[in-house]
N, C-alpha and C positions, 0 to 999 in steps of 0.2 A: 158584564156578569149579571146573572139574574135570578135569585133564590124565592122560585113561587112557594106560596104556600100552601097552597090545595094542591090536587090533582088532575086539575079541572082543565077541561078538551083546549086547546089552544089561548091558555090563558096570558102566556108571554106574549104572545102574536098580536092578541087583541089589545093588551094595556099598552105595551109600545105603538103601536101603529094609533090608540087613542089620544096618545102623548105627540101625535105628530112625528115617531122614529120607525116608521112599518121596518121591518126587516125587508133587506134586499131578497129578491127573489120572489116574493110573499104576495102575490099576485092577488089573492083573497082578497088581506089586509091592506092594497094599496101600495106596495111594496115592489121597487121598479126590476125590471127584467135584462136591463143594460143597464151598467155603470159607467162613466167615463172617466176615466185615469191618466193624465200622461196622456192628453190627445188618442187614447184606445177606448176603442168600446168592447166593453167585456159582457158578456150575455152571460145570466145567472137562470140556469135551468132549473134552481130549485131553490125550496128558501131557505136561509143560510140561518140555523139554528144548530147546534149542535151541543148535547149533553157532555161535556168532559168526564162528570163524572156524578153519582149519584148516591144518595145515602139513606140507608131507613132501617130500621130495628126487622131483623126476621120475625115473622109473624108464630113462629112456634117457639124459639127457643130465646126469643127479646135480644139477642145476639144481635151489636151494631154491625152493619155491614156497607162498606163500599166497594161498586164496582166503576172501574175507568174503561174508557174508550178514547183511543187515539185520533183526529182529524181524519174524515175523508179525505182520502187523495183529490176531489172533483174540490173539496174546500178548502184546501190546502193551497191548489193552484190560483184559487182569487184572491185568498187572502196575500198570497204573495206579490199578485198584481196590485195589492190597494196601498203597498209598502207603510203598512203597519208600522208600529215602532217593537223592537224584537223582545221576547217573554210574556209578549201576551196572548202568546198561544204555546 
């Protein structure tokens, strides 16, 4: 989980992968293209970020507002190859 503070262009990207954790996928940031699992190699076409969910005051009416989004299906399927431990997604 990761609560930036700014809004600033790929700022999770950069401080993980400076912290030595690049996000899988994240070819930029150093971040690998194959995982292996369970003797598979799972190829990650893109980088595995994904907002859950998001929150900020309406900019007219200061009205707090969240909106959610469910897992990609393409993310859904590696995370289930990395056998997670379950609720945390």
């Amino acid at each position: 989980e990761a609560r930036p503070r700014t809004g600033r262009t790929h700022q999770i990207r950069a401080h993980l992968a400076g912290a030595g954790f690049p996000l899988l996928g994240d070819t930029l940031y150093g971040g690998p293209e194959v995982v292996s699992v369970a003797g598979k190699q799972i190829a990650v076409t893109r980088h595995l970020l994904h907002a859950r969910s998001l929150s900020f005051f309406h900019p007219e009416t200061g009205e707090a507002c969240t909106v959610a989004a469910p897992l990609p299906e393409d993310f859904k399927s590696i995370v289930s190859c990395l056998q997670l431990p379950s609720g945390l997604f």
